[in-house]
Structure formats: C-alpha cells, structure tokens
C-alpha positions in Angstrom: -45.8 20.4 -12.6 -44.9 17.0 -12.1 -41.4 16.0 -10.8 -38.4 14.7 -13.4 -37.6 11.2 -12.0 -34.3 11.6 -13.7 -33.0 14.4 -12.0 -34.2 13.0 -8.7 -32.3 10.2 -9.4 -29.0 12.2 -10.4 -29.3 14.3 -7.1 -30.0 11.1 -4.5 -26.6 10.2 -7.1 -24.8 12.9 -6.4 -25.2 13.0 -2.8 -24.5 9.7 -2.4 -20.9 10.5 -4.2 -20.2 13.5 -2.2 -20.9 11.8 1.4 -19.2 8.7 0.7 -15.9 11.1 -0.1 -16.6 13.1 2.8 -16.6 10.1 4.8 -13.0 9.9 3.9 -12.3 13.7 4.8 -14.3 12.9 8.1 -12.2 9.9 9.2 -9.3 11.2 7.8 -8.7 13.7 10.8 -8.3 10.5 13.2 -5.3 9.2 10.7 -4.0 12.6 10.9 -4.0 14.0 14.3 -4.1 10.8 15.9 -2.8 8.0 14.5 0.0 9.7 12.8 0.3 13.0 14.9 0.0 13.8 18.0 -0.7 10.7 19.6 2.9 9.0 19.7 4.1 12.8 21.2 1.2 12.8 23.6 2.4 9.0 24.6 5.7 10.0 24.9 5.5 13.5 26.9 2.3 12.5 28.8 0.9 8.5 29.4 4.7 6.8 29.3 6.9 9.5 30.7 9.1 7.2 32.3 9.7 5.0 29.5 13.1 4.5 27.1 12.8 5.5 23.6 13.3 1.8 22.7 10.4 0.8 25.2 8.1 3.2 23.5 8.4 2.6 20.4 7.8 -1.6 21.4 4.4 -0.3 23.3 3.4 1.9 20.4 3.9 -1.2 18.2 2.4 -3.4 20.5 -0.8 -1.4 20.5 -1.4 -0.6 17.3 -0.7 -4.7 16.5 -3.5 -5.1 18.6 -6.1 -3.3 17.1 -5.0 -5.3 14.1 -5.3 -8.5 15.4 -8.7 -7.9 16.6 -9.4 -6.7 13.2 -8.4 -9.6 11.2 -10.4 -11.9 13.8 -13.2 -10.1 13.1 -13.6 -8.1 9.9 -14.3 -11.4 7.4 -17.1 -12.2 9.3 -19.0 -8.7 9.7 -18.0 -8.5 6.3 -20.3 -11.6 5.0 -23.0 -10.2 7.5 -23.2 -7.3 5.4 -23.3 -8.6 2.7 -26.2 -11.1 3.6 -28.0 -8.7 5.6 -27.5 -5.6 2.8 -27.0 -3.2 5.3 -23.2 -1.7 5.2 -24.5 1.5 6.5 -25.2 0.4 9.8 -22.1 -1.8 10.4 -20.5 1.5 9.1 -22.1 3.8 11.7 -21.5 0.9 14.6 -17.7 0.7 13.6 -17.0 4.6 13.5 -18.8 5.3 16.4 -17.0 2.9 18.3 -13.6 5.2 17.1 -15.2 8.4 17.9 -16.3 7.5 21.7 -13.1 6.1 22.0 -11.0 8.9 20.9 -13.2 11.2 22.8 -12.1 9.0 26.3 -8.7 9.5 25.7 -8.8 13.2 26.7 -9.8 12.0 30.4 -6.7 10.0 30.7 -4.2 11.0 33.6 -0.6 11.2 33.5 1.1 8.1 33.1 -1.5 5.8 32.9 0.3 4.0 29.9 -1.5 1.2 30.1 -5.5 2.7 30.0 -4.3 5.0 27.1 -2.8 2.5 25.0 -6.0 0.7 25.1 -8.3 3.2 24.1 -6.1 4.0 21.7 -6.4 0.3 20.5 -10.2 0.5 20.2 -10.4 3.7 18.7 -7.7 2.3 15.9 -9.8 -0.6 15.8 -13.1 1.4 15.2 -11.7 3.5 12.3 -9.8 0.1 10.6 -12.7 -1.7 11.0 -15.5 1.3 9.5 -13.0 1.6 6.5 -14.2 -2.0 5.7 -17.5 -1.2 5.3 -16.5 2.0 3.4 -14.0 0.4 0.8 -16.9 -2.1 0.0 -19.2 0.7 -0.8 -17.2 1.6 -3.7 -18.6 -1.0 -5.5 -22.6 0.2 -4.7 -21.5 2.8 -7.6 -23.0 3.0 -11.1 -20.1 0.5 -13.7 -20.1 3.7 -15.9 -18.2 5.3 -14.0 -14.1 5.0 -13.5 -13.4 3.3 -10.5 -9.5 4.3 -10.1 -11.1 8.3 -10.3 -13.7 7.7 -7.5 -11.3 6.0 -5.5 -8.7 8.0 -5.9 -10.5 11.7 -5.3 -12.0 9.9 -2.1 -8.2 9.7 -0.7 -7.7 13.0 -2.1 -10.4 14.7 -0.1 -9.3 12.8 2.9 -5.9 13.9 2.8 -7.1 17.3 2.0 -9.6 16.8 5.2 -7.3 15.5 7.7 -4.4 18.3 6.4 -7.2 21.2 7.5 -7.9 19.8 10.2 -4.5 18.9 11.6 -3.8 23.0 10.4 -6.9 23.9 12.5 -5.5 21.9 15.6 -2.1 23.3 15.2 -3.4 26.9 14.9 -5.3 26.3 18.1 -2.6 25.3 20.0 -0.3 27.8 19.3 -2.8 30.6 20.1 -3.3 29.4 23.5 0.0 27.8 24.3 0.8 30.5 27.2 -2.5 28.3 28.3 -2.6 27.1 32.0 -5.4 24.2 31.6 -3.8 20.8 31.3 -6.1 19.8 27.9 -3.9 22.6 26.0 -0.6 22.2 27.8 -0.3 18.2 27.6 -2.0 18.6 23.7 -5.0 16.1 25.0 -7.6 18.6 23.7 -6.9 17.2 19.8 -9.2 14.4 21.2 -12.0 16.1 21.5 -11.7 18.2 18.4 -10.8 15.2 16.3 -13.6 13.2 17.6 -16.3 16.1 16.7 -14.5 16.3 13.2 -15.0 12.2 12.3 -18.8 12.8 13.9 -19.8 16.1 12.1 -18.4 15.4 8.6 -19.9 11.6 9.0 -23.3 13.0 9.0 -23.8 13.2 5.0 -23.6 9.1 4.8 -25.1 8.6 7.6 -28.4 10.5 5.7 -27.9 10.0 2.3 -26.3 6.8 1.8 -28.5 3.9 0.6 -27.9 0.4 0.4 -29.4 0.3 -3.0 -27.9 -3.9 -3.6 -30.7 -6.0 -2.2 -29.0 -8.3 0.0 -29.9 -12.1 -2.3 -31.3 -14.4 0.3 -30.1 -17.6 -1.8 -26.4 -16.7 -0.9 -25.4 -19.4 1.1 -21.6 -18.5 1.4 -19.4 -19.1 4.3 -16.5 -17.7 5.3 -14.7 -21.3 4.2 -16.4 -20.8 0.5 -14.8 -17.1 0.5 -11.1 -18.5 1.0 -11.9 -21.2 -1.1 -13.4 -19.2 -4.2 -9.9 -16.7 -3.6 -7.5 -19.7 -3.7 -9.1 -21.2 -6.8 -8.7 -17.4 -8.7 -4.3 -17.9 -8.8 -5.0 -13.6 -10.5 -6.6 -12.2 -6.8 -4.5 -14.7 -4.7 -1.3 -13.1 -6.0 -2.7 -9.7 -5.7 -3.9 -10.6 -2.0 -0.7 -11.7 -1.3 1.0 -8.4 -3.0 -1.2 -6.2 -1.4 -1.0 -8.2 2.3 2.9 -7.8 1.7 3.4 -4.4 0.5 0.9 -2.2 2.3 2.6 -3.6 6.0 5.5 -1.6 4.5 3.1 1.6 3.6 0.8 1.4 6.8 4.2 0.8 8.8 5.5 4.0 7.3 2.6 6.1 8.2 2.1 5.2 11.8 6.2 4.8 13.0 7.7 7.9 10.7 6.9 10.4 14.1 8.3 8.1 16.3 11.2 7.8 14.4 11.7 11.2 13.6 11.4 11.2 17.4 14.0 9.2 18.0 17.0 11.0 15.3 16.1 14.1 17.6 13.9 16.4 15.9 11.6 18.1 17.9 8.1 17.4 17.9 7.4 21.2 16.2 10.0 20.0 13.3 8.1 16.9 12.7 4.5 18.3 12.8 5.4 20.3 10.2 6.8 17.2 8.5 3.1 15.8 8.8 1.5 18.3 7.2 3.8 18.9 4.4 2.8 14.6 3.7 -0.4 15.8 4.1 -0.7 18.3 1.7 1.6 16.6 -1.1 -1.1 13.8 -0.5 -3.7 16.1 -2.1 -2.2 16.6 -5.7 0.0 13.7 -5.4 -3.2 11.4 -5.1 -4.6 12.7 -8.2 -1.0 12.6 -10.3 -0.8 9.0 -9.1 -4.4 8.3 -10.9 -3.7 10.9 -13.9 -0.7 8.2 -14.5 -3.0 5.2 -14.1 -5.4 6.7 -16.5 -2.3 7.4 -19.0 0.0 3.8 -18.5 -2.7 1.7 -16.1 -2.9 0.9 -12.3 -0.2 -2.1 -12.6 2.6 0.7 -13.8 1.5 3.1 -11.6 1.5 0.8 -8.1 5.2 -0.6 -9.2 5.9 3.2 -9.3 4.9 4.1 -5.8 6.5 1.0 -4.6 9.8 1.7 -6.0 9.7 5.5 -4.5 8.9 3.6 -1.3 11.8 1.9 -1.3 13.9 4.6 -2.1 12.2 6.4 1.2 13.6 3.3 3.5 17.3 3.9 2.4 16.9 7.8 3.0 15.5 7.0 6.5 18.5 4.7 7.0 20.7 7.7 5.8 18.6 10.7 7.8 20.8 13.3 9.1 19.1 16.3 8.9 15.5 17.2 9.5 16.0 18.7 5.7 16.1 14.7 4.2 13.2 14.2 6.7 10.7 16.6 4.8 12.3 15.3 1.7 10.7 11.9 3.3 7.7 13.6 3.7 7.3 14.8 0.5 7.9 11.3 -1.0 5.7 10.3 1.2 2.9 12.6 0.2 3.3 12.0 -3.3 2.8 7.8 -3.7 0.7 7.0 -0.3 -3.0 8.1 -1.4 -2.5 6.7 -4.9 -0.8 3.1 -3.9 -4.2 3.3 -1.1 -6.3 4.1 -4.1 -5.3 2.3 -7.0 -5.0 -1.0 -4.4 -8.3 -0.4 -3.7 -10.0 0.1 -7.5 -8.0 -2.2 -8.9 -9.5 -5.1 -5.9 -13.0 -3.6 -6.8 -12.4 -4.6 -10.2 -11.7 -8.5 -9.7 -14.1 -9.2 -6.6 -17.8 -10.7 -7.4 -20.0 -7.2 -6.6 -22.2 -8.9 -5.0 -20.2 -10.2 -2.0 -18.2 -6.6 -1.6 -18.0 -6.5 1.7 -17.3 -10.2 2.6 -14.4 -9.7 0.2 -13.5 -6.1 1.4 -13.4 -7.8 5.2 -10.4 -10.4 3.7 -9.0 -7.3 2.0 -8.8 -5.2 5.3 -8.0 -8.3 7.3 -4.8 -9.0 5.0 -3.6 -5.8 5.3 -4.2 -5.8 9.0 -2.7 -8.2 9.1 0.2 -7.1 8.0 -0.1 -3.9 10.1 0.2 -6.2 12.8 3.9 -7.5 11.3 5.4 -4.1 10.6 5.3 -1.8 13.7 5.9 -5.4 15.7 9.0 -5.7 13.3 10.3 -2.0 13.9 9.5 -2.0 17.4 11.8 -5.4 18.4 14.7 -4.9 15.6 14.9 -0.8 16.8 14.8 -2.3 20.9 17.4 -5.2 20.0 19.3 -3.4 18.1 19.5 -0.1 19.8 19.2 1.7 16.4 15.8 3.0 15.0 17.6 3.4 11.7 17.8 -0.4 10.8 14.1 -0.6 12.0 13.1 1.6 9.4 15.1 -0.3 6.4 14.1 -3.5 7.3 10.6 -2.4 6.0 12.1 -2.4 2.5 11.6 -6.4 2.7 8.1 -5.9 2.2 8.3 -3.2 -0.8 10.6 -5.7 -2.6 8.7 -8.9 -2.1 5.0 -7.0 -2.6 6.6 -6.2 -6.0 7.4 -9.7 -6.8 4.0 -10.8 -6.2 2.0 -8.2 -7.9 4.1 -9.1 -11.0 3.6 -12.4 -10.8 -0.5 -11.9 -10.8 -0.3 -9.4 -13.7 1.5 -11.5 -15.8 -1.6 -14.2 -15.2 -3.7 -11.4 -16.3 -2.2 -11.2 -19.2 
C-alpha cells in the first residue's frame, strides 16, 4: 500500500510543534535554576563571599548587563544572516550550545573566584538570550491557520511547566543528600551540571525534527540600515518596539533581581526557593488564563492587564514585610509573566514581514536586551546609593507606566 502524503505531512507537522515547545521546556530549566534560582545564592554563599549585600547586588547587575550588551551588538545582525541564509536551526543549535558549555564550566569554579564566575555566567546568559532569538523567529515558520497568541502562549506554558519540574527535581536532590560531604552538593554547584544536561536532552527534538521549510529569497538585499529604516517608517511597530523595549526591562528586571531582593529583606534562601517555584507553577495556568482572556477581549486588553498587576507587584515590594506578601509577589508574578512574554511575542509576529523573521526577531531581542541592560543596572546603583533595596525595586514601576503609554499610543494608530 502506498503511503498517505497527507498524514506524512501532519506528523513531520506535529513534530515540528511539539519540539519547538519543548525547546521552551528545555531552556526553561537555565531561567529557572540559574538565572532566577540558585545562581544569585550560589554567588552570594560561594564566588563573592566577602562582598556587601549592596556590592552584590551591583556585580549581579553588572553581569547580567553584560550579557545584554553583547546581545544587542550582535543579535540584529545574526538575525539578517538567518534570514538570508534560511537556516535558523543552526544559529539556534550554535547559540544554545554556547549556554549549555558554559553553564556546565561553572560547576569547576573555586571559591571566591567572583570574577571567573560572573563571566561564565555572562556567556551562558548570553547563549540562552541570544538562542531565544532564533526561537521566537520560528514562530512565524508555522502554518497562518493556526492562532498565533495559542502557540505562543502554550510554548511559555510548557516552559514554565519545564523549568518548575526541573527546579522540583533539583531541589529534591539536594535535600536528600544535604548531610552530603562532597563540595558540588554542599556549595549547591551541582545544579550546573544537571541544568546543563536538562537544556541538552530536551533540545534534541528540534535539533531532529525542525525544518527550515522558508527558502531563504536570494534577491533580499536588506541591510541592517533598511531594517531600522522600514521600522521607523511603520509609526504602529515603532510604538509597540518602543512599549515593548520599555516595559519588558521592568518584567525581565523582576525575574532576575526578585531572589536578590528577597535576599536582602532577610528571608532565607529555603523561604525564597519556595517562592520560585510557587511563580513557577502559577506560570503554568496563569499563561493559559492570560491567552483565554486575549482570545475573549484581545491581546491589547490583556498586555494593559499584566502591566497594571505589575505595577501593583512594585508597591508590594516597596511595602514587603513578611515572607507571606513575598509569595503573594510570587503568585502575581506567576499569574501575568508568561502571558505579557507571550502575547508580546504573537502580537510582534503578527505585524513583522514573515519573510525577514529573524532579522526582525534580532531588533525585538536586541530592544529588550536592551533594556535588560537598564534595569538590574538601575536596581543595582539606586539599592548601593541609597542603602535601601526597597526603592530599587519601585523604581522599576517607571518602566510599567511609561511601556503603557506607548503601547496605547500604537493601538490607537491601529485603530
């Protein structure tokens, strides 16, 4: 019997959905564990011992500003390649492999060695920023049929699903050997090696099954000057760029300074792993309430929404007392940050030219890089001039309130 070329083609489809979300589940683990876990109390306890609270936090912003900077530098430009050349999977595999070896190197890092640690902690940051370029411009290699907001949205879903297992797995393992006497367990660095053979093992679907079905069209002549050009000359995605460059400083700010903060107040680290992995876990069913509103109202209600709870997070922090209003923060949290991610992301999708994805994706990424590179730097010198981590938190409000501004003004040019 012959072979139906229709379901052949439904299958290649369908596994080309499912490891482009695991992707996200893959990756997720670093944002998780990493990032937003265990690395500020590994920096703290382990590689800056002898630093202040107010020094720490400036070095932790300092090095995750880097990794941002070297992103915005850089992401446009592998962007257009991409584009030209047709072949996001590789630039993908490059970019995440670069995070994974780095990661890995961080569990060979001795005791106060500050300076080393913060630097691969810098590349590996870099490495997952710069893979998610190539990743959010992949959205678009989908069939129009389907909704955008939905894929986008159950791809942060399963990533905040995937990072929340993972982070429970890590946890789990450290508790049942924490009467351990071998210094990877003791000093926590063995969540490097298990959350670089997570990204790896769960990256393997796209590396296999994802296709670059978009021919790369040779005629495109576009330079990185006609990309800036074509955005100024569209006043609809210049004030979303703008929105989205403002506002998600104040949501990518949140995610990678809420430890250190909670660090600061005095909770212990136990109290605030916890904290994580309630966000975590809210993420899941908050990402999909977020998109079941877009779906009901549309995206533009639903991203004033999450920025207004955002807001409303900054003057609790500013008001924390208890570790009680901290998982209050955390569930906040959990309920807007997937589906502001998402619905930023589908709604861009839906206003770019498909065929230059990527090279539009890489001034996406850049601009909120970009911004990642203003907030932590923001935190970290008003908490160390100041003496008071509580006004470091509010004054990421700013960027809430202004991002709102914006995005109005573009959707009222949509209309």
């Amino acid at each position: 019997m012959g072979s139906n070329p229709t379901a052949s083609l439904k299958i290649v489809k369908n596994k080309k959905y499912y490891s482009w979300i695991l992707y996200d589940w893959a990756n997720s683990a670093y944002a998780t564990i990493v990032l937003a876990g265990f690395f500020p109390i590994i920096f703290a306890d382990y590689f800056a011992t002898s630093f202040t609270q107010s020094e720490r936090t400036l070095a932790l912003g300092i090095s995750n500003s880097s990794a941002s900077l070297l992103l915005i530098l850089i992401a446009p430009f592998l962007g257009l390649l991409a584009d030209r050349k047709g072949n996001k999977l590789k630039y993908l595999i490059f970019s995440a492999s670069m995070g994974i070896v780095a990661t890995f190197f961080l569990v060979f890092i001795e005791r106060d060695a500050w300076a080393i640690a913060s630097m691969l902690f810098s590349i590996s940051l870099f490495g997952f920023m710069l893979s998610n370029v190539f990743y959010d411009s992949m959205l678009l290699n989908f069939d129009d049929s389907k909704d955008l907001n939905s894929i986008s949205s159950f791809g942060y879903a399963a990533g905040y699903l995937g990072g929340g297992l993972a982070f429970v797995f890590a946890l789990f393992f450290l508790f049942y050997f924490e009467d351990s006497s071998y210094d990877l367990i003791v000093n926590k660095k063995i969540i490097f090696i298990f959350t670089s053979f997570w990204w790896f093992l769960f990256s393997i679907p796209i590396f296999i099954y994802w296709k670059d079905f978009d021919k790369p069209k040779l005629q495109n002549k576009y330079s990185l000057l006609d990309t800036f050009k074509d955005i100024k000359a569209d006043r609809r995605l210049l004030y979303f760029l703008l929105a989205y460059w403002i506002y998600i400083d104040g949501v990518d700010t949140v995610i990678r300074m809420a430890i250190n903060f909670g660090i600061t107040i005095g909770f212990s680290s136990n109290d605030l792993l916890i904290a994580l992995l309630v966000t975590q876990f809210v993420s899941f069913p908050g990402t999909i309430l977020i998109n079941f509103i877009a779906n009901y109202r549309s995206s533009e209600f639903s991203i004033i929404i999450c920025l207004i709870v955002y807001i409303l997070i900054t003057l609790i922090a500013y008001n924390l007392n208890t570790i009680f209003e901290f998982y209050l923060i955390a569930v906040l949290i959990g309920l807007v940050q997937g589906g502001i991610q998402a619905l930023s992301r589908s709604y861009y999708a839906r206003i770019i030219p498909k065929d230059r994805s990527s090279e539009y994706f890489g001034v996406y990424n850049m601009l909120g890089k970009f911004a990642a590179l203003l907030g932590p730097l923001l935190v970290g010198f008003i908490t160390y001039y100041t003496n008071d981590s509580r006004l470091g938190m509010l004054s990421i409000s700013l960027f809430f309130i202004v991002g709102i501004l914006f995005f109005k003004k573009q959707y009222a040019l949509s209309c």
